[in-house]
C-alpha atoms as a printed R data frame, in Angstrom:
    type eleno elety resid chain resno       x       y       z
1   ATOM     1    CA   UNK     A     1  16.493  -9.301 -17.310
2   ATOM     2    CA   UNK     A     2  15.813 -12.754 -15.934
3   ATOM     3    CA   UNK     A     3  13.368 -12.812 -12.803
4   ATOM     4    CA   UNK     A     4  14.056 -15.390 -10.401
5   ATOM     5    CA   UNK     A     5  11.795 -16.393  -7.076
6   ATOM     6    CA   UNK     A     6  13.213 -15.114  -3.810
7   ATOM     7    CA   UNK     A     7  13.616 -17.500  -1.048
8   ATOM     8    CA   UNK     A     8  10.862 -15.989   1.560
9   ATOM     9    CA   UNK     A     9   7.772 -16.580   2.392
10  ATOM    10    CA   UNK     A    10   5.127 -14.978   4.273
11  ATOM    11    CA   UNK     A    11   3.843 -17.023   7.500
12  ATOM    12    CA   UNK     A    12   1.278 -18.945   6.601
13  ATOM    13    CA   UNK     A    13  -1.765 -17.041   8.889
14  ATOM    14    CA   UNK     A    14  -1.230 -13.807   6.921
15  ATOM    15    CA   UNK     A    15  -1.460 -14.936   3.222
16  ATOM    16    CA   UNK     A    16  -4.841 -16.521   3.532
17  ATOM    17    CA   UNK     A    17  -7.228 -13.343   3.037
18  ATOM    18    CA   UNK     A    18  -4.671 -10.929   1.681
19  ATOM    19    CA   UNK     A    19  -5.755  -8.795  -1.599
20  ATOM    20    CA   UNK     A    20  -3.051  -6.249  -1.912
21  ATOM    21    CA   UNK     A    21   0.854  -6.388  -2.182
22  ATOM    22    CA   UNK     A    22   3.429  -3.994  -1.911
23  ATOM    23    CA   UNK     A    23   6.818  -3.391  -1.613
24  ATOM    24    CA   UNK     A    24   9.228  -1.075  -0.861
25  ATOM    25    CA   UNK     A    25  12.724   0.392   0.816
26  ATOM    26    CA   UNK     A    26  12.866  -3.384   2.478
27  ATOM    27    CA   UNK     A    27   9.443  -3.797   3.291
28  ATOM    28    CA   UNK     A    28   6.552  -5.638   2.522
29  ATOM    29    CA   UNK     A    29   3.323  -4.982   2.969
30  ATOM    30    CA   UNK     A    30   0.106  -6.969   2.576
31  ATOM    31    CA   UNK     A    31  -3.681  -5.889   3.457
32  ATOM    32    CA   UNK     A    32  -5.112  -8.892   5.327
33  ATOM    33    CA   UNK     A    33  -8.582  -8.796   7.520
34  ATOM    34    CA   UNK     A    34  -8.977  -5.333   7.560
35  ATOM    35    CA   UNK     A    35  -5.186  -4.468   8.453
36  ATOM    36    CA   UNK     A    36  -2.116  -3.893   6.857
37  ATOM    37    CA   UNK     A    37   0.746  -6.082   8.239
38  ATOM    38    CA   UNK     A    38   3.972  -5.033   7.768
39  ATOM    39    CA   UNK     A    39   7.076  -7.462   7.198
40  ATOM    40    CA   UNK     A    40  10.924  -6.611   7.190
41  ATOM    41    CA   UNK     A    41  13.017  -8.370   3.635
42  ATOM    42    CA   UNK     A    42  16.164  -9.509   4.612
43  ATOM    43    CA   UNK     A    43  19.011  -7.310   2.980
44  ATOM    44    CA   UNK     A    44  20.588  -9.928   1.273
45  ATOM    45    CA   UNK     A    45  17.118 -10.609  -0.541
46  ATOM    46    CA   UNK     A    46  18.520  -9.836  -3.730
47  ATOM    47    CA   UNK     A    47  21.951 -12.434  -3.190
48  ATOM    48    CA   UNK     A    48  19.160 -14.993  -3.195
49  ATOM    49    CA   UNK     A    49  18.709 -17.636  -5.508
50  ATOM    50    CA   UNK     A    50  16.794 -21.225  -6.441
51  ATOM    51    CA   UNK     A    51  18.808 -23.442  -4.214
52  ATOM    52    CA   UNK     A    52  19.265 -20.796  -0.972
53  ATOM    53    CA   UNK     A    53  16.944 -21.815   1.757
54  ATOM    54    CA   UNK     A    54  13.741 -20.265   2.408
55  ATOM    55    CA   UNK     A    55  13.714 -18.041   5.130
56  ATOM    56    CA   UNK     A    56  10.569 -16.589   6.383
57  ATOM    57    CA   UNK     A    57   9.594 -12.992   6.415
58  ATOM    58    CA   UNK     A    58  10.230 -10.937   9.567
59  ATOM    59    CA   UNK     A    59   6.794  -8.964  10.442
60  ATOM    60    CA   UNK     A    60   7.309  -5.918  11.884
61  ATOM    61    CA   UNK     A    61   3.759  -4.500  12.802
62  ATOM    62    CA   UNK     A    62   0.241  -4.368  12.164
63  ATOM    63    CA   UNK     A    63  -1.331  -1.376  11.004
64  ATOM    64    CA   UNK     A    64  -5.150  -1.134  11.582
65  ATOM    65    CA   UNK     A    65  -8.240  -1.586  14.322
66  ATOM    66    CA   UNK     A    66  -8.544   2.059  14.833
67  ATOM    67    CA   UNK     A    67  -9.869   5.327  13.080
68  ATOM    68    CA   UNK     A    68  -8.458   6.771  10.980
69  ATOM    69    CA   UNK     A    69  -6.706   3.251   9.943
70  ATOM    70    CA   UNK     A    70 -10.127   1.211  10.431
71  ATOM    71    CA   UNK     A    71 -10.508  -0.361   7.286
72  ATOM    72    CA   UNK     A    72 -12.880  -2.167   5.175
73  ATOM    73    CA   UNK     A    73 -11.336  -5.065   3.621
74  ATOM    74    CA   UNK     A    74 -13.771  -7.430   3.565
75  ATOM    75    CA   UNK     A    75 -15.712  -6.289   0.594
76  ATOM    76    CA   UNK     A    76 -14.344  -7.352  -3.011
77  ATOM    77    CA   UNK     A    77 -11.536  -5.628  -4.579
78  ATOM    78    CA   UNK     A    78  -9.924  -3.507  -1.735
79  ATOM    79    CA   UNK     A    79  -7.036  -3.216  -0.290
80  ATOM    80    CA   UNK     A    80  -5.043  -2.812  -2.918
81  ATOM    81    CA   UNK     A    81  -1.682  -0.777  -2.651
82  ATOM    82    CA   UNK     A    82   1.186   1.230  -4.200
83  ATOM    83    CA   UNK     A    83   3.588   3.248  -2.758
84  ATOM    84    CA   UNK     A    84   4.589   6.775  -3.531
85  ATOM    85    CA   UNK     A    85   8.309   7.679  -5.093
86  ATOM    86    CA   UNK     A    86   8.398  10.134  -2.189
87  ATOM    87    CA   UNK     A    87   6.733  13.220  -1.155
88  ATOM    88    CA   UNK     A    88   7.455  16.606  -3.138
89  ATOM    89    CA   UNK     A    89   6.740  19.977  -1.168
90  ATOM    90    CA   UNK     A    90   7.637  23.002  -2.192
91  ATOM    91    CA   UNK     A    91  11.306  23.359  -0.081
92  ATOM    92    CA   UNK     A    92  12.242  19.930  -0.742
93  ATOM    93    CA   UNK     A    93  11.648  16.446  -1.797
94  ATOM    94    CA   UNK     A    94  11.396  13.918   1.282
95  ATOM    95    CA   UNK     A    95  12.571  10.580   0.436
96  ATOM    96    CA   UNK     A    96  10.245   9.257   2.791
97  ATOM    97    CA   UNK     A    97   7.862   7.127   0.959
98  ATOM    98    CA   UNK     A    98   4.100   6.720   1.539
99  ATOM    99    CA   UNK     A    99   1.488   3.883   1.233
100 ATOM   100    CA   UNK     A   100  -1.438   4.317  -0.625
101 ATOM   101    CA   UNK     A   101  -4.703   1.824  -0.147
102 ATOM   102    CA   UNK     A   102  -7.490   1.369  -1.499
103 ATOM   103    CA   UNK     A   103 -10.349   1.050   1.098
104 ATOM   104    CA   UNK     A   104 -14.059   0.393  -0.744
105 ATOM   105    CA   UNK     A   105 -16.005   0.089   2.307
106 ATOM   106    CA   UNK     A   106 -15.126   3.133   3.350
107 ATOM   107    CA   UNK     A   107 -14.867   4.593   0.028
108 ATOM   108    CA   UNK     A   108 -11.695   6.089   0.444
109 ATOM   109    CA   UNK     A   109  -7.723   6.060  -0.501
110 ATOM   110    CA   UNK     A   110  -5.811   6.056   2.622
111 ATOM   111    CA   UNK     A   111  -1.864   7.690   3.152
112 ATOM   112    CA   UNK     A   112  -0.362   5.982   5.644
113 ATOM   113    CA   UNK     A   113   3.140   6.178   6.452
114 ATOM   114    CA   UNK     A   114   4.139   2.540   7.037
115 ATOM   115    CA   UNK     A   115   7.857   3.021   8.634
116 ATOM   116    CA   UNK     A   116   6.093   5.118  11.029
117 ATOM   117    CA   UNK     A   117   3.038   3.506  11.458
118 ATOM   118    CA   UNK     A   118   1.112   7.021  11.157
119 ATOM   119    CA   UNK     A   119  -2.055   7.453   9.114
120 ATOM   120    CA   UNK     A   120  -1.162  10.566   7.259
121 ATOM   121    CA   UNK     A   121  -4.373  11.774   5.503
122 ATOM   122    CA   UNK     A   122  -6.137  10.569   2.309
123 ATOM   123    CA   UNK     A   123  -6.063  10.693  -1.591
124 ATOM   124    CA   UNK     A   124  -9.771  10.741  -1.537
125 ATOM   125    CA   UNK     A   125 -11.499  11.166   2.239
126 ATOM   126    CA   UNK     A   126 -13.843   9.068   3.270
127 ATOM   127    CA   UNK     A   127 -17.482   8.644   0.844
128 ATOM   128    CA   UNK     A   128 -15.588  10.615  -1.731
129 ATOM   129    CA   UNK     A   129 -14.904   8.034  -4.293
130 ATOM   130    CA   UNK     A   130 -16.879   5.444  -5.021
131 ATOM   131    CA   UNK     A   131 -15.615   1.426  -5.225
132 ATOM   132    CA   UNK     A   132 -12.168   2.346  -5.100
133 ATOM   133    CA   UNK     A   133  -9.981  -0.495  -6.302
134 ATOM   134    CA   UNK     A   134  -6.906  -0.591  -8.001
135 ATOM   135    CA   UNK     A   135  -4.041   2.110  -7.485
136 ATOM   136    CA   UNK     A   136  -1.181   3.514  -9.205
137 ATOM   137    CA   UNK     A   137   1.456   6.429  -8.263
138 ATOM   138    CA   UNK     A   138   4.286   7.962  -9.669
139 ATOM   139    CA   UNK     A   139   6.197  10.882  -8.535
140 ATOM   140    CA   UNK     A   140   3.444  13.004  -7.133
141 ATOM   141    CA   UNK     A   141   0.417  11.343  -9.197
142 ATOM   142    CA   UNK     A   142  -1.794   8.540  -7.890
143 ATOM   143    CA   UNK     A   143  -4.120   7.044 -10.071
144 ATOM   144    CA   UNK     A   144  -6.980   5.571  -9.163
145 ATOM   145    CA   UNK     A   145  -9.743   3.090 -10.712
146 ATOM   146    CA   UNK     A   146 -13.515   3.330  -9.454
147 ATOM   147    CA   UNK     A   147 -16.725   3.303 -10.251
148 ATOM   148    CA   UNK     A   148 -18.758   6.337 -11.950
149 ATOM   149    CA   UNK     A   149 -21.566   5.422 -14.116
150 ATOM   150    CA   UNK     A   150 -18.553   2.811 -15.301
151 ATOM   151    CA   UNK     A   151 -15.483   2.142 -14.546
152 ATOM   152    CA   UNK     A   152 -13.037   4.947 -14.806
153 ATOM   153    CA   UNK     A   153  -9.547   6.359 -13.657
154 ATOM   154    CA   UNK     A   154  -9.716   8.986 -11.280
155 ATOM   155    CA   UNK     A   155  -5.777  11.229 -11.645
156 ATOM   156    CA   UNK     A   156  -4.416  13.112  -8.089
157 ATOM   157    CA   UNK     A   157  -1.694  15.000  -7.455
158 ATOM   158    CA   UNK     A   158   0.051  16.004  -4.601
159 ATOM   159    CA   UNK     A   159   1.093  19.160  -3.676
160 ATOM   160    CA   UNK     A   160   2.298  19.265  -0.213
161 ATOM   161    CA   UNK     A   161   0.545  16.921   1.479
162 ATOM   162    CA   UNK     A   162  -2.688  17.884  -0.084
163 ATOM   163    CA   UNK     A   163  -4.261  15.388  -2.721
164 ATOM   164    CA   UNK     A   164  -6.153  17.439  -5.376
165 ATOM   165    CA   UNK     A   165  -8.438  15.550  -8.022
């Protein structure tokens, strides 16, 4: 499979201070100054090619400023993202897909439900990890790197709604 770069770009004022990337469902989300900004990919995205011109990214909304979705950014390695496959209960499986983020000054993992703009709870609540950076997830796991006497991996799963170590 040959990878090719898309013709979009991000406005120039948002990809200055970003840390984390994601994308997913036709959006695109980057952490930026202690907020998540949200941007729309054009459905054709994929039709793209070297010589189509490049078209700026549509942004949708900013997610942040207020508790629960206050977050610490500014510190190193935070911010960082990956969205679930979807949610799994015990009825059904939602295809409604979540964003997790990393959030070291507050030493937490955030949900937040980007189409929505809804913080939706945590992986790990606030002070309950410590220097949470990079994250993973994959059906209803999340993985997690941080800081315990060394780094390690910390594993979740979820079970309806509820993040369990």
């Amino acid at each position: 499979m040959d990878l090719l770069p898309l013709p979009v770009g991000i406005p120039q004022e948002f990809w200055r201070h970003g840390a984390g990337i994601a994308v997913c469902q036709g959006l695109l989300v980057i952490s930026y100054s202690n907020e998540l900004q949200v941007f729309a990919l054009p459905e054709d995205i994929a039709c793209g090619g070297l010589r189509s011109p490049k078209r700026e990214l549509v942004h949708v909304r900013t997610l942040g400023g207020a508790a629960p979705m206050e977050f610490k950014f500014s510190t190193a390695f935070t911010g960082y993202m990956a969205f679930t496959d979807g949610v799994s209960t015990a009825s059904e499986t939602i295809s409604r897909r979540l964003l997790l983020v990393t959030d070291n000054g507050h030493a937490a993992v955030h949900v937040i439900d980007v189409v929505h703009g809804a913080h939706v709870g945590y992986v790990a609540a606030p002070g309950t990890i410590k220097c949470p950076r990079g994250v993973a997830a994959r059906k209803s796991l999340a993985a997690v790197t941080c800081w315990e006497l060394g780094h390690v991996v910390r594993l979740f799963e979820d079970s309806d709604g509820r993040w369990c170590a």
